[in-house]
N, C-alpha and C positions, 0 to 999 in steps of 0.2 A: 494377392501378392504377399511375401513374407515378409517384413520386417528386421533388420539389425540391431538389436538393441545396443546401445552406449551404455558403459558403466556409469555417466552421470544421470544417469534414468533408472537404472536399477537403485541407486542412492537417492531417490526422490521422495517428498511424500504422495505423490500419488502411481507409485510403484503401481499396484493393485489395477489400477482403473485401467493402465495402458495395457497391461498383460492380459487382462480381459476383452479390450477393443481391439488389440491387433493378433495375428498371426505372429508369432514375435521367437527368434530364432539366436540363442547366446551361443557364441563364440568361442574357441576357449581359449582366446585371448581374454577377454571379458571375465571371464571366470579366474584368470590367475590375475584379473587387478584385481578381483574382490579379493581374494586370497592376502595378494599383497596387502593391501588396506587393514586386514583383519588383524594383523601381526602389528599393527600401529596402536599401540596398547595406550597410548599417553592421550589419543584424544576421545573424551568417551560420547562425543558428539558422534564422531565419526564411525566410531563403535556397534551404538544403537542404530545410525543408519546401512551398519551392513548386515548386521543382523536380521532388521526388519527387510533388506533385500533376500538374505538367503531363506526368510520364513515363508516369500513371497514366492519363489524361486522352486520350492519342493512342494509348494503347494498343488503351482502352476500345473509342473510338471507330472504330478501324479496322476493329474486332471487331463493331461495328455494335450492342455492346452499351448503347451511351452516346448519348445525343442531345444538340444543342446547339442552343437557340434564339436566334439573333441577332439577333431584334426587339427594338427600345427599349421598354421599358413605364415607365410612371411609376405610382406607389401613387395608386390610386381609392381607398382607405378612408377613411372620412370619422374625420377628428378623427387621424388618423395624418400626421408630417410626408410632405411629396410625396417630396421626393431622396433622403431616408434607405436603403439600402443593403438593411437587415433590413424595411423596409415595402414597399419595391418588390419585395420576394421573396413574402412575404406575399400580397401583393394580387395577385399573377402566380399564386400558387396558388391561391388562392382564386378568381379567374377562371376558371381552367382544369378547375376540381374537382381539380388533384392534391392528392398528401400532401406532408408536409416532414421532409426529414430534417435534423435541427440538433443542434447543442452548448449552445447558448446558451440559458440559462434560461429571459431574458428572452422572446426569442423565442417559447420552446414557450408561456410564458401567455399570450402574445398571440395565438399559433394556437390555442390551446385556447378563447380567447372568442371566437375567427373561425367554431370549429366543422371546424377542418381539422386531421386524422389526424394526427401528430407520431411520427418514429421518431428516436428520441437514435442518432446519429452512433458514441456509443463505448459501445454495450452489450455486453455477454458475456454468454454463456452462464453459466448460475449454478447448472448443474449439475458444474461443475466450475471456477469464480471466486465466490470469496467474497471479497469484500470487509473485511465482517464491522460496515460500516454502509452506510444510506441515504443518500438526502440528500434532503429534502423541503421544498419552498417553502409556506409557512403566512403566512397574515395576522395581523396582533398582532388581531383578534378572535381568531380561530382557537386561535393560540396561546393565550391568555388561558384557553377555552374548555379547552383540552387542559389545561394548569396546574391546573385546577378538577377535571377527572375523571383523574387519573394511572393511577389502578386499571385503567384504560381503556387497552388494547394499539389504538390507534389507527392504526397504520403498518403491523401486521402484523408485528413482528422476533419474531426469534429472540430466546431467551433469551440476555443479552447481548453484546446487537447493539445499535447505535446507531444514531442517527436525527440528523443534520447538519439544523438548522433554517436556510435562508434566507427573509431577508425577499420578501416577495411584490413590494413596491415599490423596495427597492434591492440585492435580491441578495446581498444581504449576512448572515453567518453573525451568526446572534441567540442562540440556543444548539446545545447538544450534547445530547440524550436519550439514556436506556441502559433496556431492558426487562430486566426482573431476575429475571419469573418473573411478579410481580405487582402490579409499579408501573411509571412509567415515575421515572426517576432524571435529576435537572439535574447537566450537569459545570461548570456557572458557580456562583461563591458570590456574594453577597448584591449586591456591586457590577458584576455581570454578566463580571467576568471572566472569561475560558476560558483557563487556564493551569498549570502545576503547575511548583513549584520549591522546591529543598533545596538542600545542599552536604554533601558529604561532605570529610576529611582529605584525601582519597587520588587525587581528582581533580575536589576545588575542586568553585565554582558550576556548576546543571545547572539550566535552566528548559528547557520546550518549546518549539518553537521554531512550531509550528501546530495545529490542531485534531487531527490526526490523528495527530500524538506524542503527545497530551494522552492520546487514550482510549485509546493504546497502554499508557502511566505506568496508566493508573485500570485496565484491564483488569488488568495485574502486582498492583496492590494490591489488586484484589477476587476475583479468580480464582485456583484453585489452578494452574490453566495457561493461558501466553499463547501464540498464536503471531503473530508480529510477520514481516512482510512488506515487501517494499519495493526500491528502485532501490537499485545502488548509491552511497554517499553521501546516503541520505534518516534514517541513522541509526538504522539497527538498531542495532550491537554498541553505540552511545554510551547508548542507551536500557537497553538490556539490563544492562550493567555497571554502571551508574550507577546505576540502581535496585538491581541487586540487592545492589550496595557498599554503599548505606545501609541496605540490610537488614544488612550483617554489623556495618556499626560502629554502627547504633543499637538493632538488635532481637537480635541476638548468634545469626544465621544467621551459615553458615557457607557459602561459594560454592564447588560444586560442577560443572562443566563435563566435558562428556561427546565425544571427541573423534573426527573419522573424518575425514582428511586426505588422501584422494586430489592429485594434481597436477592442475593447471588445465589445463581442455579446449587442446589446441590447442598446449601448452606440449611444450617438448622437454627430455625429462630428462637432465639430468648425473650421471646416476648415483646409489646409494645415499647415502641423507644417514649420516653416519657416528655412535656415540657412543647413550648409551640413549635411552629414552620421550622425558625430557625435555628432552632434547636433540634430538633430530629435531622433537619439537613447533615447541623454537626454530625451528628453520628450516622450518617449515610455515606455510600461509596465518593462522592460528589465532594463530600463535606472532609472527609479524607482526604482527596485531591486538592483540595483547596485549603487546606492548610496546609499541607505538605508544599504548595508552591509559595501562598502569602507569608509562611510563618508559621501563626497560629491564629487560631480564631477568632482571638481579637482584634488582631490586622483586618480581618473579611470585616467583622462589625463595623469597624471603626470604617472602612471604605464605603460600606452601606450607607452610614452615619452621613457622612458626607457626601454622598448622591453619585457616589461613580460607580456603586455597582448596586445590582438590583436580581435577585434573584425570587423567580414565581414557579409556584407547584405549576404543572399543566392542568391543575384541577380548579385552578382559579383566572385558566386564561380568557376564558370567553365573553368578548363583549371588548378585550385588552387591545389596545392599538397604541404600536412601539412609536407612532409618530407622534405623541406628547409626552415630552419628557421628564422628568422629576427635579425637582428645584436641592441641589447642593444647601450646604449652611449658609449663604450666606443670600439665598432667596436664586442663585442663575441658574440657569435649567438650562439643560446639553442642548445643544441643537440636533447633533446625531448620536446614531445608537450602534451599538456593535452585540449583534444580540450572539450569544453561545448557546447551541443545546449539544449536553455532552453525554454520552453513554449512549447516544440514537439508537445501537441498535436492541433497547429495551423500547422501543417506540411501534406501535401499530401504525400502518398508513394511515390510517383516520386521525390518529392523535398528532402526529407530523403533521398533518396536511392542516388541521387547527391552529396548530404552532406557526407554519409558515404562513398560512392567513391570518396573522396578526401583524404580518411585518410592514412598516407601511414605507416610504419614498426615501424618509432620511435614513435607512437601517441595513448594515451589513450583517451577512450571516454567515457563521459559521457550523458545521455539523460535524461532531466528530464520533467515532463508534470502529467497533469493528463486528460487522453481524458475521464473520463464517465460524467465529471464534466463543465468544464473551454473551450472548444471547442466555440471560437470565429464567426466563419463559415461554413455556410453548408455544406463547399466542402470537411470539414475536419472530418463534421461527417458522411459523408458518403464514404469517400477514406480517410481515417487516416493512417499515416503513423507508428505512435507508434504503433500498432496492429498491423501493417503489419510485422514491424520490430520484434517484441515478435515472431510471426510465424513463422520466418523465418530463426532466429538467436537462439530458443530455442535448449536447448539440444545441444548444441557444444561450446567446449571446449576455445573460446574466450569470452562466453559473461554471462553473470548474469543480475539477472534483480529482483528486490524487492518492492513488492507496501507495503508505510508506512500505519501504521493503527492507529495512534495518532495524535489527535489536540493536539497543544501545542501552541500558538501563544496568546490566552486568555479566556474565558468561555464565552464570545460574539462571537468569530468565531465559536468556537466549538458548539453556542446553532443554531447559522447561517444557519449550514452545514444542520440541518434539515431542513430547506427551501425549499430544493433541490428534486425533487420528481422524 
């Protein structure tokens, strides 16, 4: 069967992969929004992704693997506008009996009451991408309907996985679901907000900044482990620390970080970093981030100094059990622990699987990393222990796991990330 492609798939990053798995057949409506877009000189995000579509584009087609139809069609669908972009797509596949490959919500439910095949543009394999939720377009009957029978795993998740509700009619995110085991769970409270916010001493106000920090935050509080994924600057470490800082100054945990500091791929060493543990930390990625949230590095000593944080090479874990605590200044020792391992994915399964076997009864965990991205060393992309761990820990009743899908750090990281191929 042929395929339609959608212009938000030709502007994807994984252009490439689709055009070599499908039969894949452009339009040339399609072709005159690339066109248009091209002429939008002022966003150079937007730019680079039409470019790297039309590189993809003459590749394809050289290769004979790509077709292009350059007939004008206008939308025959009754009660669909004629000029519309996403109808004249529509109505061209539906003519022709092909399928459609799209991004667009909107879209797929329109093809879905057309009766024409829908392939989403950015799937993945999910034997080895989790996510760690859905995203599911529901009508307020529907919804209403699910409200009424919770008891009811409707979606199909995992145990503490979630389920992203958009509206059927404007796309729009109406709530947040979480399968528990034996209900489904609302992360909006009474006035339908989707949000979560505290303040700690130590680094001020922290609210979420989108839906997908939110059930990162509710995973940390309901789960014994989280593992937290995402771009750089989408807000892992701010999540992580922040939470687990109101765990030490309100619940009287105590913040434990578990460390493995290889040098960044690609980077050229100047030599041995000089001075003990905690002083090479300093000058380690780890040690960088941690000042950049305490302050400086005096704040981290001085936190050490007084028993609320505690940071161990992974080369000195064994034998280490998080269930005895460390006595503060003044002789009191935490009851519980809030352990962090960050950069995971510089971790081989074996060295995770150490680390998480030290965790004992009173300890939450957090893991944060992003392995498709940020992966330092070969050994780690090819034995990574965050994927090990997603595999192994999905689907039961300790662990969550949520990869962020927002850059927020500035509009230079975020034009950055396209770099990355």
């Amino acid at each position: 069967m042929a395929y339609v492609i959608d212009t938000n798939v030709l502007l994807s990053g994984n252009v490439e992969d689709i055009l070599k798995k499908y039969e894949v057949i452009i339009p040339s409506v399609v072709l005159r929004e690339i066109e248009n877009l091209e002429r939008k000189k002022g966003d150079r995000a937007l730019q680079f992704e039409v470019r790297r579509a039309k590189r993809a584009i003459n590749k394809y087609l050289e290769d004979g693997l790509v077709r292009v139809d350059f007939s004008d069609y206008k939308n025959a669908i009754d009660d669909f506008e004629e000029d519309y972009a996403d109808n004249i797509i529509l109505s061209y596949a539906l003519e022709n009996n092909h399928a459609l490959i799209t991004n667009d919500i909107l879209m797929k439910l329109k093809a879905k009451g057309l009766e024409i095949e829908v392939v989403s543009g950015n799937e993945k394999d999910e034997s080895d991408y989790y996510t760690g939720f859905t995203t599911e377009v529901v009508s307020k009957d529907e919804l209403t309907e699910i409200y009424r029978n919770r008891f009811k795993n409707v979606f199909n998740l995992l145990v503490n996985q979630y389920a992203v509700i958009l509206s059927d009619t404007t796309a729009q995110i109406t709530d947040v679901l979480k399968w528990d085991g034996e209900m489904l769970i609302s992360l909006g409270d009474r006035r339908g907000m989707l949000a979560s916010k505290f303040s700690t001493m130590q680094f001020g106000k922290f609210e979420t900044k989108d839906i997908y920090q939110l059930m990162a935050v509710d995973s940390i509080e309901n789960n014994k482990i989280t593992m937290i994924r995402g771009k750089a600057g989408s807000g892992k470490s701010l999540i992580a620390l922040s939470v687990a800082w109101n765990y030490v100054e309100k619940k009287k945990y105590r913040l434990l970080i578990f460390a493995n500091t290889p040098k960044t791929r690609d980077s050229v060493e100047l030599g041995y970093n000089k001075g003990d543990f905690l002083e090479k930390i300093s000058q380690s990625s780890l040690g960088a981030m941690l000042k950049s949230k305490f302050g400086d590095w005096n704040e981290v000593l001085y936190q050490i100094e007084k028993g609320n944080l505690t940071i161990l090479p992974f080369s000195d874990l064994r034998g280490y059990d998080t269930t005895f605590g460390e006595s503060d200044q003044n002789g009191v020792i935490a009851e519980n622990t809030i352990t962090l391992i960050s950069e995971a994915q510089n971790l081989t399964s074996n060295l995770l699987k150490m680390g998480l076997q030290r965790i004992g009864e009173n300890t939450k965990v957090i893991i944060d990393g992003d392995y498709h991205q940020q992966i330092d060393m070969d050994a780690y992309a090819n034995d990574n222990g965050m994927i090990r761990a997603s595999e192994v820990f999905r689907d039961r009743a300790v662990y969550g796991e949520v990869e962020l899908q927002n850059v927020y750090r500035s509009e230079i990281a975020e034009i950055a990330e396209l770099m990355w191929f």
